[in-house]
SELOBA-778298 format. One line per field, with one value per residue (C-alpha): residue number from 1; residue in one letter; chain; x, y, z. Coordinates in Angstrom, 2 decimals, decimal comma. Layout:
<recs>
k: (NUM_...)
r: (A_...)
c: (A_...)
u: (X_...)
v: (Y_...)
w: (Z_...)
</recs>
This chain:
<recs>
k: (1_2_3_4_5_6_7_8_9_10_11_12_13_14_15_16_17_18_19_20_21_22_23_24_25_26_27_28_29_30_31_32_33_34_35_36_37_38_39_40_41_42_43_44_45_46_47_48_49_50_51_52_53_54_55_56_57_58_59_60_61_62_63_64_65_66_67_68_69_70_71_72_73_74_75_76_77_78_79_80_81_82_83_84_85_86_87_88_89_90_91_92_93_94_95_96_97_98_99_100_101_102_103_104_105_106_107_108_109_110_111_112_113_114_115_116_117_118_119_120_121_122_123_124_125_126_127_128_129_130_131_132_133_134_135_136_137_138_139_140_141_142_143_144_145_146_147_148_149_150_151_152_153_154_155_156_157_158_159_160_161_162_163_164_165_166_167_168_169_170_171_172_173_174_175_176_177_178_179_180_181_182_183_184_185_186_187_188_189_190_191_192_193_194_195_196_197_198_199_200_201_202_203_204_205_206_207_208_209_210_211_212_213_214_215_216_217_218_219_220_221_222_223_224_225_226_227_228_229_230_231_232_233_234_235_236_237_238_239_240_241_242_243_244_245_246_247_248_249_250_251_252_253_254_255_256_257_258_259_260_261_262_263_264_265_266_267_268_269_270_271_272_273_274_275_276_277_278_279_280_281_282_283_284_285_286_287_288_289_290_291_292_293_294_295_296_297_298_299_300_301_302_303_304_305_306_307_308_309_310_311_312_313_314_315_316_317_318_319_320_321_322_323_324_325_326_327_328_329_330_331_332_333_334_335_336_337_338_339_340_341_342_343_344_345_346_347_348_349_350_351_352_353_354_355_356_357_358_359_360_361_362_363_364_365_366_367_368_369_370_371_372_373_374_375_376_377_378_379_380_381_382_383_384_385_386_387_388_389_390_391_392_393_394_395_396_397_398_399_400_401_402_403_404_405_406_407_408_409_410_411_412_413_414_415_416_417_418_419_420_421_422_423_424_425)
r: (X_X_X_X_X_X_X_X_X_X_X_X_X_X_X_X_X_X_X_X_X_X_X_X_X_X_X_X_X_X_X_X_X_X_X_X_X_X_X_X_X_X_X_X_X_X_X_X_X_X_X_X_X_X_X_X_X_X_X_X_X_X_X_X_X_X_X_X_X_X_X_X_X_X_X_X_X_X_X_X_X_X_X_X_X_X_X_X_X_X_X_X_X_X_X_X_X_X_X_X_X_X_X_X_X_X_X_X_X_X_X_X_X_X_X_X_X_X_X_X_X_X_X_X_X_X_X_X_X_X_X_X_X_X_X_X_X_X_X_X_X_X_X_X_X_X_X_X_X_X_X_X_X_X_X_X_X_X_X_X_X_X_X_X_X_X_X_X_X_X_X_X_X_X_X_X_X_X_X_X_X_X_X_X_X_X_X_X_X_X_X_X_X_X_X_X_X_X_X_X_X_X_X_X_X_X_X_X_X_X_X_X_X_X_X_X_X_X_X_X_X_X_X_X_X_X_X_X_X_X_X_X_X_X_X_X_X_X_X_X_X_X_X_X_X_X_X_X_X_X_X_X_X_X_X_X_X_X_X_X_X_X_X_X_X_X_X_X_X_X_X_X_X_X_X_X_X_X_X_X_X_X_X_X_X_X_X_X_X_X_X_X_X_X_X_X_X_X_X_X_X_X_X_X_X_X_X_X_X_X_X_X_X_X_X_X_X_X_X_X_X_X_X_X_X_X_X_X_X_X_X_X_X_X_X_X_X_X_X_X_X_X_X_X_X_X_X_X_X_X_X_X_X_X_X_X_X_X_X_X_X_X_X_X_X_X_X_X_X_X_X_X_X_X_X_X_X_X_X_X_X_X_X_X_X_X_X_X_X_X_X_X_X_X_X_X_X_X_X_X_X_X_X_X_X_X_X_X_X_X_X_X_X_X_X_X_X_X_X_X_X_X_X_X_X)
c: (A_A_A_A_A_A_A_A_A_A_A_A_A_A_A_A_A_A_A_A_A_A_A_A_A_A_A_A_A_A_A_A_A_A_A_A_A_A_A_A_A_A_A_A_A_A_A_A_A_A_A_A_A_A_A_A_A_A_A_A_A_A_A_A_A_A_A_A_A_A_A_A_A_A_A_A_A_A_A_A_A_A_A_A_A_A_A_A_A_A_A_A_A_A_A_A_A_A_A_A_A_A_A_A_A_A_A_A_A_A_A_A_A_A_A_A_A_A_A_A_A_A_A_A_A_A_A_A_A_A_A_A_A_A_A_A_A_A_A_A_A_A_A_A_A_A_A_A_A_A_A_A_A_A_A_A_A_A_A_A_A_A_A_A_A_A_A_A_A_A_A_A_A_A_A_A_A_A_A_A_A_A_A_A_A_A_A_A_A_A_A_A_A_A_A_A_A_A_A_A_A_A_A_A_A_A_A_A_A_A_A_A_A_A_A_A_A_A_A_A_A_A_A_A_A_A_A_A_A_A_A_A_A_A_A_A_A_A_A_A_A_A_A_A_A_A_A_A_A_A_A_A_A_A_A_A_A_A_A_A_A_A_A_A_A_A_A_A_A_A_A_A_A_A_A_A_A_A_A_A_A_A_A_A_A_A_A_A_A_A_A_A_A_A_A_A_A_A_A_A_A_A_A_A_A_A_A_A_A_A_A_A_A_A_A_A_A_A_A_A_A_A_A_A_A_A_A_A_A_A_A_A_A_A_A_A_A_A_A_A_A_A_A_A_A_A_A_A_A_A_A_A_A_A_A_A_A_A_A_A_A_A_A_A_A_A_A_A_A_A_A_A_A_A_A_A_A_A_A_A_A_A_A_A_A_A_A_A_A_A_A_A_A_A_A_A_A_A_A_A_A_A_A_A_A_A_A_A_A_A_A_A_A_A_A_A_A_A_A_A_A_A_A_A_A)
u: (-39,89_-36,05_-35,96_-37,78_-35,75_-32,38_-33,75_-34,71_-31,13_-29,53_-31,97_-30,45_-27,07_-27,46_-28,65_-26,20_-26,76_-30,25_-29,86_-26,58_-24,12_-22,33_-19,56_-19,83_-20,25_-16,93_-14,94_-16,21_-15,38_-11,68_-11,51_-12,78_-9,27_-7,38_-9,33_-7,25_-9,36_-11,53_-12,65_-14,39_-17,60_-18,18_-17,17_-19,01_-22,88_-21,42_-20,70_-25,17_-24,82_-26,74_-24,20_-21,47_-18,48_-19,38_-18,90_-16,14_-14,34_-15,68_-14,03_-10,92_-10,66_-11,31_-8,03_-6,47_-6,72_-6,47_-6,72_-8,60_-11,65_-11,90_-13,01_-16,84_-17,05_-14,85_-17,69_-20,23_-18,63_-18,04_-21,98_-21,97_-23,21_-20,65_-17,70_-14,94_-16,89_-16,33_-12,49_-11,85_-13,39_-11,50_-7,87_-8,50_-9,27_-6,44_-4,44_-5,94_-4,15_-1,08_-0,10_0,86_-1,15_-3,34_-0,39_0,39_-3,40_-5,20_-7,24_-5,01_-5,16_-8,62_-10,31_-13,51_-15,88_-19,42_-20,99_-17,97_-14,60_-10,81_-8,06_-4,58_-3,29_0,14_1,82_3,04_1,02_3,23_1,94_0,38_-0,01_2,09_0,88_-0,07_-2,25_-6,23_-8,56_-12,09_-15,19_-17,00_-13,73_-13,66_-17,53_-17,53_-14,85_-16,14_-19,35_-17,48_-15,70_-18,49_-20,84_-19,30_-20,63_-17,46_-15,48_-12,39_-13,84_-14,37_-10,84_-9,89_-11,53_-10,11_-6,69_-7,32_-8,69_-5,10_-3,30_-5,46_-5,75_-9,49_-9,99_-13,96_-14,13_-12,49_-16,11_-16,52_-13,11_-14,25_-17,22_-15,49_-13,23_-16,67_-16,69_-14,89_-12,94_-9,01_-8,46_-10,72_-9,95_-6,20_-6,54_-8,96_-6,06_-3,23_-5,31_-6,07_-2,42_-1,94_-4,64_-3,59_-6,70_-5,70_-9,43_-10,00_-7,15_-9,66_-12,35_-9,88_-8,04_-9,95_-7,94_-5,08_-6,16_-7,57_-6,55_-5,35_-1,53_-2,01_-4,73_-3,26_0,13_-1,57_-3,48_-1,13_1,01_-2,13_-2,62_0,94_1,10_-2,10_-0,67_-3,60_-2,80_-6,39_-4,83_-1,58_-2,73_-4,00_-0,85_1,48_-0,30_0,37_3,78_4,17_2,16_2,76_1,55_4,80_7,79_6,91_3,69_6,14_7,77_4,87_3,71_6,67_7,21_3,53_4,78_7,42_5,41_2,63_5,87_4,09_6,25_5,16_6,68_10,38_11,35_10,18_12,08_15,14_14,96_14,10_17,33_19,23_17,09_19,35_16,39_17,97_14,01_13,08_16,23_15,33_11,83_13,32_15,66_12,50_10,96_13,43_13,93_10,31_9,91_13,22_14,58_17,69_18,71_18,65_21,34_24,89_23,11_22,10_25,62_27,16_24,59_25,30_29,30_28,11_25,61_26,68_23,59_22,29_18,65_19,29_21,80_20,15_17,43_20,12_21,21_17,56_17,52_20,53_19,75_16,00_17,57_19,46_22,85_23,62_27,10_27,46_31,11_31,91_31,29_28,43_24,83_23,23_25,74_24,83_21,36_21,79_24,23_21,89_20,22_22,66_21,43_18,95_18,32_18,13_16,83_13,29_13,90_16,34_13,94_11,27_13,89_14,93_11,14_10,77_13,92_13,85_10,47_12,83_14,42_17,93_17,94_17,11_19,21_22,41_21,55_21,38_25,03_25,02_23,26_25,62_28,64_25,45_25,57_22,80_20,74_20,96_20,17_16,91_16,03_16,49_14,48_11,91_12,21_12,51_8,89_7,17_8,73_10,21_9,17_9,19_12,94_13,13_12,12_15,34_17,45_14,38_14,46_18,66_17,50_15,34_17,92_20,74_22,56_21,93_18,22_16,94_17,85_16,59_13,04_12,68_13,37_10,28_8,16_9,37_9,04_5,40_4,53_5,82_4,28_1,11_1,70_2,81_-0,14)
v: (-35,60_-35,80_-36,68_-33,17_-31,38_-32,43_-31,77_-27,97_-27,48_-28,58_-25,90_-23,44_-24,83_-24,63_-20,64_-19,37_-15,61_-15,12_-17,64_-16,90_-13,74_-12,22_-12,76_-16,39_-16,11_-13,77_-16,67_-19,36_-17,69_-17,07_-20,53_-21,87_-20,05_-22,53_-24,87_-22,85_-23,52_-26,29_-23,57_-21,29_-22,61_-22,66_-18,53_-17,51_-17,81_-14,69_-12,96_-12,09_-11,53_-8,84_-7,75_-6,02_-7,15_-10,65_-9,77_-7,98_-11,10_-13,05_-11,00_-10,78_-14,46_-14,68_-12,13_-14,19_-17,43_-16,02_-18,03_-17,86_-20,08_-17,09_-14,61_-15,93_-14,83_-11,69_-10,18_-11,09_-8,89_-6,25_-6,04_-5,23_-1,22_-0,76_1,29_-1,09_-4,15_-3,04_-1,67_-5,07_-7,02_-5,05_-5,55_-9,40_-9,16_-7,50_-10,13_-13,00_-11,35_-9,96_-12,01_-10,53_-6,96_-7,51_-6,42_-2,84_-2,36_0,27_-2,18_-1,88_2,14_1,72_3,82_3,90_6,60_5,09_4,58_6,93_4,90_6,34_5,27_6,42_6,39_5,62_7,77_4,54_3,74_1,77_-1,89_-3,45_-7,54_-9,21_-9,37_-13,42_-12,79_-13,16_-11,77_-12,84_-10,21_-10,52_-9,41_-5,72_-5,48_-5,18_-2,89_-0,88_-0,61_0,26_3,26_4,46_4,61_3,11_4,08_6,17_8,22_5,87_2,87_4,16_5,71_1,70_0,44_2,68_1,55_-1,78_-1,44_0,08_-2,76_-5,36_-3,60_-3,55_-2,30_-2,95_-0,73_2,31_3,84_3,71_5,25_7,94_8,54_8,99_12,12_13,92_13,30_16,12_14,11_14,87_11,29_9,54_11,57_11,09_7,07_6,96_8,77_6,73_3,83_4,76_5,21_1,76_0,59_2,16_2,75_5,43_5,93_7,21_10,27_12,55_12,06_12,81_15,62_18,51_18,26_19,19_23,06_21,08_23,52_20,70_20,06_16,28_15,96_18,03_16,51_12,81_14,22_15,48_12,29_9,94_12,20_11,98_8,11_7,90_10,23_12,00_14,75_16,60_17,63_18,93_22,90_23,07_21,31_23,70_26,21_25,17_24,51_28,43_29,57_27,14_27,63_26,14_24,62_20,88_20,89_22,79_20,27_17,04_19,34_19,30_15,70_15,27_16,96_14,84_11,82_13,13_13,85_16,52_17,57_21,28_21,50_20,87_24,44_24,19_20,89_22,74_25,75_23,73_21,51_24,70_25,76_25,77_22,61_19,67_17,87_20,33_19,71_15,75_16,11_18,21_15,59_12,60_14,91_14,92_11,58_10,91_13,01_11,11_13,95_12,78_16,90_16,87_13,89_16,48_18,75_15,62_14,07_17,58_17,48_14,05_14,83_18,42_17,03_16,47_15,46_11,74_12,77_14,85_12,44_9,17_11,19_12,63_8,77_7,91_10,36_9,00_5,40_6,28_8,21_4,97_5,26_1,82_2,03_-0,05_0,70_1,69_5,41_4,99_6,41_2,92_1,40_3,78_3,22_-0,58_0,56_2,30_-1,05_-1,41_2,29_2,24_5,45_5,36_1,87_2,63_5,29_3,22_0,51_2,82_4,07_0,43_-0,68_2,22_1,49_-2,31_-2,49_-1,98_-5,18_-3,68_-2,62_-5,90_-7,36_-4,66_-5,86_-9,76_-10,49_-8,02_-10,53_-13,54_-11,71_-9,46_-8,30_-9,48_-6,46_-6,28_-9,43_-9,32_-5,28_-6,68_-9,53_-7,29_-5,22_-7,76_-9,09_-5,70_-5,27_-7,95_-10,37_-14,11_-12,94_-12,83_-15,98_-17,81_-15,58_-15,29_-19,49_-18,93_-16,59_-18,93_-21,48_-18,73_-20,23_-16,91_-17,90_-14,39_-14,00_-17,37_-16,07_-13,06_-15,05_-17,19_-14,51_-12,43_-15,41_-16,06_-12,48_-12,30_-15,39_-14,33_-11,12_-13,25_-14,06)
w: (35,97_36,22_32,50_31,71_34,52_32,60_29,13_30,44_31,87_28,50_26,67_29,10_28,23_24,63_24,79_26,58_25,21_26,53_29,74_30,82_32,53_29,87_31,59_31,62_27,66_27,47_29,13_27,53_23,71_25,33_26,23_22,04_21,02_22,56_20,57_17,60_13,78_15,37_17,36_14,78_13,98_17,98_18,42_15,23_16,78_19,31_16,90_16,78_20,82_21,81_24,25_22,62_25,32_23,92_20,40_20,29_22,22_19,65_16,66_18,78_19,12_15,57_14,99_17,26_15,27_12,19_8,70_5,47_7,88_9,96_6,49_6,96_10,07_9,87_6,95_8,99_12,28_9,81_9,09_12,78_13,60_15,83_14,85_16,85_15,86_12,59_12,97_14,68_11,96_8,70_10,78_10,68_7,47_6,07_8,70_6,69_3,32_4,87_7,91_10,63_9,90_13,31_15,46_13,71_12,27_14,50_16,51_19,17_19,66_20,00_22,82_23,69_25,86_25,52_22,07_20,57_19,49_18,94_16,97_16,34_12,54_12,05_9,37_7,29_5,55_2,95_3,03_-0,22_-0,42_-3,41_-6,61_-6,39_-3,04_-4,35_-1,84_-2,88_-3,85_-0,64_1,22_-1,00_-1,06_2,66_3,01_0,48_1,85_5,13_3,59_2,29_4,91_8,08_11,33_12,21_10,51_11,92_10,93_7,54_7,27_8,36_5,72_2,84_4,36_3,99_0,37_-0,67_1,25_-0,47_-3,73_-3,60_-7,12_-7,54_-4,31_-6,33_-6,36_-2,78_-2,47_-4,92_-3,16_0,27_-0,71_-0,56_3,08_3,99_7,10_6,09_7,83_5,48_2,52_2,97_3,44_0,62_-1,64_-0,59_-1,42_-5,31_-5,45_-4,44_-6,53_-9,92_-11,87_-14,14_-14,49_-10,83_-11,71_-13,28_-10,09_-7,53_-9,25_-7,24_-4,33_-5,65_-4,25_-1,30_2,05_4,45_3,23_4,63_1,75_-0,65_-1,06_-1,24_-3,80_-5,78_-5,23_-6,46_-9,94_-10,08_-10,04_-12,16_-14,87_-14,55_-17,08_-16,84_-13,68_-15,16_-15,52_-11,65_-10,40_-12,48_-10,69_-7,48_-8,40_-9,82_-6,70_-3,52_-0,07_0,71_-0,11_0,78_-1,22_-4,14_-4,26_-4,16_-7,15_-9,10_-8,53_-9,77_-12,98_-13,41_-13,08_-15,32_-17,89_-20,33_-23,09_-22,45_-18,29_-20,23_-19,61_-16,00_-15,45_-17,04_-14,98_-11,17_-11,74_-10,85_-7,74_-4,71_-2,83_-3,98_-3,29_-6,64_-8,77_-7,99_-9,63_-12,24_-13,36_-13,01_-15,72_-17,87_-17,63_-18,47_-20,74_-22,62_-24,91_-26,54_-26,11_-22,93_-22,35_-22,11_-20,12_-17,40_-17,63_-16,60_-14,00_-12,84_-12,40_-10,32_-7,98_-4,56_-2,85_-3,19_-3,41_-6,34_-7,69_-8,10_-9,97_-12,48_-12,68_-13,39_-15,74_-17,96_-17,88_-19,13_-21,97_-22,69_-20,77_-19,96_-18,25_-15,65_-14,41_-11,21_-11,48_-14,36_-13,28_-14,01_-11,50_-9,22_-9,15_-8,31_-5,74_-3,56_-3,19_-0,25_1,42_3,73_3,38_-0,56_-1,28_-1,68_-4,28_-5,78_-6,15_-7,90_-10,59_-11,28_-11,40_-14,25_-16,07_-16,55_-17,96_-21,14_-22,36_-23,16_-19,91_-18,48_-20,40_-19,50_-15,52_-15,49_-15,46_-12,41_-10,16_-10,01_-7,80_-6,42_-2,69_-0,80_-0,73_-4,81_-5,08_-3,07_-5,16_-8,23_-7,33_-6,48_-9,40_-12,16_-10,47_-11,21_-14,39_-16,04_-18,95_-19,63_-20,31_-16,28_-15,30_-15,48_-13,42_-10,91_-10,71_-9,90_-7,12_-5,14_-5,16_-3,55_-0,73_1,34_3,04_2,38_-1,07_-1,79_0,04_-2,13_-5,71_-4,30_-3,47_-7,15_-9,11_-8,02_-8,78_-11,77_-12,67_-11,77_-13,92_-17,13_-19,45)
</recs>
């Protein structure tokens, strides 16, 4: 009789989600974190609770551990119909990928009021893993699923943020699919992720909401057909550009001109480089400079000497190295791009010129003896830079960089010279 007695109370033990309080089971998955990896396989089973306090400590303790052993469990917890279980779940995910995502993910805006969740979208939305990073099928098909038919419009708006951060191309129908939702959260997320992504092929399916009446979703819109050189879309944004609702989305359609770079907007790239905004003369100049019109070169230097405003500026400066200005003395415009590596203010657009202008070789070639004597902030752009764009040509000078004596220069070259690596055929 004792025998059967103990073999009934180690049943009990072994169920504890039917036998036990909740509460009890809440604890005890708090206490298998401490147990750090080891402690997976033991939280995962919680994860089919029927309570929902004891799976969503379950998926937090997964976040908390973290690790590629924690992705198994994570797609399961995404499966789950609830819209936090599900927010929690995609945040760990991207964490996995891009360490350290869990503590500026949404997750922890998350409010809840019954069956109904809220979440608080930060307005950066500028994170992308490096090009090296592999994040398997499973891992996209999930999220894709998610932001196409998640059971909230947040969770679903979390999910498209995570495809652009993970580069979820096989997802890009999903993405398409979830513009028709007519949510501006989801729509705008979904944008900014196809932008990441860069499949010129999803530029024509997006291109309607370029008219679209929310400015939020308009300007991403006309920033992704921009990016995607969508030129289908060129008549509808030189429309909005000749009749804006206002100046900012002007000015996101001008710049999506300039990046689509057709030979017949010349005359209105000429004619915005005089316009007294110095946001329009900028994208005037980045058409030029796209467009590459040997013309057009004494008209830009002129420009170049008159412009007093850095925004404008480093466009002009764009502008002449692309038409093949490669002076590199102290007051030459290709200097002056690498200089406002050291800008805080200017770096990032300094970084997208250079990205552009040394996919050419002479180029390249015109920078390397820059890097030796190199401040530390052009050392680590360039590094950068030669990863998106450079060659086989690159590798060399990328190898120098990872053995700098400066510990974050020596950091980037590692990081550059595994993405380009894992760009090279």
């Amino acid at each position: 009789m004792k025998l059967l007695t103990l073999l009934f109370f180690s049943a009990v033990l072994a169920l504890p989600q039917t036998q036990s309080d909740p509460r009890q089971r809440v604890r005890a998955v708090r206490d298998m974190v401490k147990q750090g990896q080891e402690g997976i396989p033991n939280i995962a089973p919680y994860l089919k609770e029927l309570d929902l306090d004891v799976r969503l400590e379950a998926v937090k303790s997964l976040n908390e551990i973290g690790g590629p052993k924690t992705v198994g469990p994570l797609i399961q917890a995404a499966r789950d119909n609830d819209p936090e279980m599900q927010i929690r779940a995609t945040d760990g995910l991207v964490n996995v990928y891009l360490p350290g995502y869990i503590k500026t993910g949404i997750s922890g805006t998350l409010k809840r009021a019954g069956g109904s969740v809220r979440a608080k979208f930060s307005d950066t939305n500028d994170q992308v893993i490096d090009g090296y990073v592999e994040v398997p099928p499973e891992v996209i098909q999930i999220l894709g699923r998610i932001a196409r038919s998640g059971v909230s419009m947040e969770s679903r708006a979390n999910a498209a943020r995570a495809l652009g951060i993970l580069r979820g191309r096989a997802a890009v129908p999903d993405l398409i699919e979830a513009l028709y939702s007519k949510d501006d959260q989801l729509m705008y997320e979904s944008l900014v992720a196809l932008q990441k992504i860069r499949d010129p092929a999803s530029g024509p399916k997006l291109a309607f909401l370029v008219r679209d009446l929310a400015d939020k979703v308009q300007i991403a819109a006309l920033q992704a057909v921009g990016i995607l050189g969508t030129r289908e879309a060129a008549p509808n944004v030189r429309d909005v550009v000749l009749h804006p609702r206002n100046q900012k989305v002007k000015r996101e359609a001008l710049e999506a001109l300039a990046m689509i770079s057709d030979p017949a907007d010349h005359p209105l790239f000429i004619q915005n480089m005089a316009d007294k905004d110095d946001a329009l003369r900028a994208a005037g100049a980045e058409g030029l400079a796209r467009l590459k019109n040997p013309v057009d070169l004494p008209f830009l230097d002129k420009a170049f000497d008159a412009e007093r405003t850095n925004n404008a500026r480093l466009s002009i400066a764009f502008a002449l190295v692309s038409l093949g200005d490669r002076d590199l003395s102290e007051f030459g415009p290709f200097r002056f791009l690498v200089n406002n590596l050291n800008s805080a203010a200017y770096r990032g657009v300094a970084l997208a010129f250079l990205t552009e202008v040394l996919r050419d070789l002479t180029a390249r070639q015109a920078i390397y003896p820059l890097l030796r004597a190199a401040t530390r902030d052009e050392k680590t752009g360039l590094s950068i830079v030669l990863a998106r764009s450079g060659d086989k040509d690159s590798l060399p000078y990328l190898e120098t960089l990872q053995t700098d004596p400066d510990p974050q220069v020596m950091q980037e070259g590692v990081r550059s010279l595994r993405t380009l690596r894992a760009r090279l055929p």
